[in-house]
C-alpha positions in Angstrom: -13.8 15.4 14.5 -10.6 14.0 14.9 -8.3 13.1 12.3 -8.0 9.0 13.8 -11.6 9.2 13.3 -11.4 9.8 9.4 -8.7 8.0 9.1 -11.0 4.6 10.1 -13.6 5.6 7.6 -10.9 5.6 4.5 -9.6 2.6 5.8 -12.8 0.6 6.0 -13.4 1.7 2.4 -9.9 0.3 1.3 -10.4 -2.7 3.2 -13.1 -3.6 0.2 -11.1 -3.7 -3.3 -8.4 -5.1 -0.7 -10.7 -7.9 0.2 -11.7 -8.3 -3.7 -7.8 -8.7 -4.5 -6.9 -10.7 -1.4 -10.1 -12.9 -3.0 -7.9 -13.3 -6.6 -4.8 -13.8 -5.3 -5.9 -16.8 -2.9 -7.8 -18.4 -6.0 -4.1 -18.1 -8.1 -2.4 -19.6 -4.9 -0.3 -16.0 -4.5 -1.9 -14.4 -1.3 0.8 -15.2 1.0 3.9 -14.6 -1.0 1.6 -10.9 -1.6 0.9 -10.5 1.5 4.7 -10.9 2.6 5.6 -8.1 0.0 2.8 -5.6 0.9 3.8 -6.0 4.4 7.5 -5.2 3.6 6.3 -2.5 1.8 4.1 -1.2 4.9 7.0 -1.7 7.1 9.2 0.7 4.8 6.6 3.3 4.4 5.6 3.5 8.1 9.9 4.3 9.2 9.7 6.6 6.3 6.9 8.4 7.1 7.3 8.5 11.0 11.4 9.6 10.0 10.3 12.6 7.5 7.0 13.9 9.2 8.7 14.3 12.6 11.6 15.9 11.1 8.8 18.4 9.2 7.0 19.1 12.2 10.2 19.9 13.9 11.3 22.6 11.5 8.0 23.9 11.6 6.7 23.7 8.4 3.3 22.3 9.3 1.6 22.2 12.7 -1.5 20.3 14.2 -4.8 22.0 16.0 -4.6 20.1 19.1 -8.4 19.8 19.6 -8.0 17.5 15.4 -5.7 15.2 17.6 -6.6 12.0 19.4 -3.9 9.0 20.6 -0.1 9.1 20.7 2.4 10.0 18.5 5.5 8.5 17.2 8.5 10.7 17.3 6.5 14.0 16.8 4.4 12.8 14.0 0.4 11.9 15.2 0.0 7.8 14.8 -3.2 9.0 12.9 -0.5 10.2 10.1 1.2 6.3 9.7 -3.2 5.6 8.3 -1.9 7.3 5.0 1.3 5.0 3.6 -1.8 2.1 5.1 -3.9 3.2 2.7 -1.2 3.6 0.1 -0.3 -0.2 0.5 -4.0 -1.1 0.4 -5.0 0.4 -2.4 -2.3 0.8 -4.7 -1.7 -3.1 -5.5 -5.6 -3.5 -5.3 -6.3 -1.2 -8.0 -3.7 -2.9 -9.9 -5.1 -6.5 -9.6 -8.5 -5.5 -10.3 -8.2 -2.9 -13.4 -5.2 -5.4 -14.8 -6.3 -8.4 -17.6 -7.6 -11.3 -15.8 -5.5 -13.2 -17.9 -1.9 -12.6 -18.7 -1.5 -10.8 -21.9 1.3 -12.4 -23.2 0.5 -16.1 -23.6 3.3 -18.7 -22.6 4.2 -20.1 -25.7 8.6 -20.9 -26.1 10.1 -18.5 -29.2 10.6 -20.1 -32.0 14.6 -20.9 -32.5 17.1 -18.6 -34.6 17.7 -21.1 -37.1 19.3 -18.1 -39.4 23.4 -19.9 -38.4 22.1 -23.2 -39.4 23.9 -24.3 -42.5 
């Protein structure tokens, strides 16, 4: 078994509390301006990740079975390994919106004026 091949299995379980989320954002009107930030978020943590798991493997302190590994590689890091920050930008804001109040806690109501310099 390969480690691509796992990686599509977590992924198409994120994909659901994704889905559920994307599903509440839409009905607020928010899903693209979230979808914009998750994707700057994925954008960051895929450089990141290739940068620091090629410079790992190059000072040797992991290596990969070569029979685990399927597809190409980015710098020396497997593309298998980019599935991980994915999953990170999937599920992270996804748990978030669905364990967070449905409704804002703090109501939107003005404070009341500091009327304690009146005369």
């Amino acid at each position: 078994m390969t480690y691509a091949f796992l990686d599509l299995g977590a992924l198409a379980v994120l994909a659901v509390p994704f889905g559920l989320a994307c599903r509440r954002w839409a009905a607020r009107g928010e899903l693209r301006r979230r979808l914009a930030a998750l994707g700057l978020a994925l954008l960051a943590l895929l450089v990141v990740t290739a940068v620091f798991d090629s410079l790992m493997i190059a000072a040797g302190l992991f290596t990969y079975d070569a029979a685990t590994l399927a597809g190409p590689r980015v710098g020396r890091a497997p593309l298998a390994d980019l599935a991980y920050p994915l999953g990170a930008v999937l599920l992270l804001p996804s748990v978030w919106e669905l364990l967070g109040p449905s409704r804002p806690s703090v109501p939107d109501v003005p404070f009341p004026r500091d009327d304690r310099s009146a005369p």
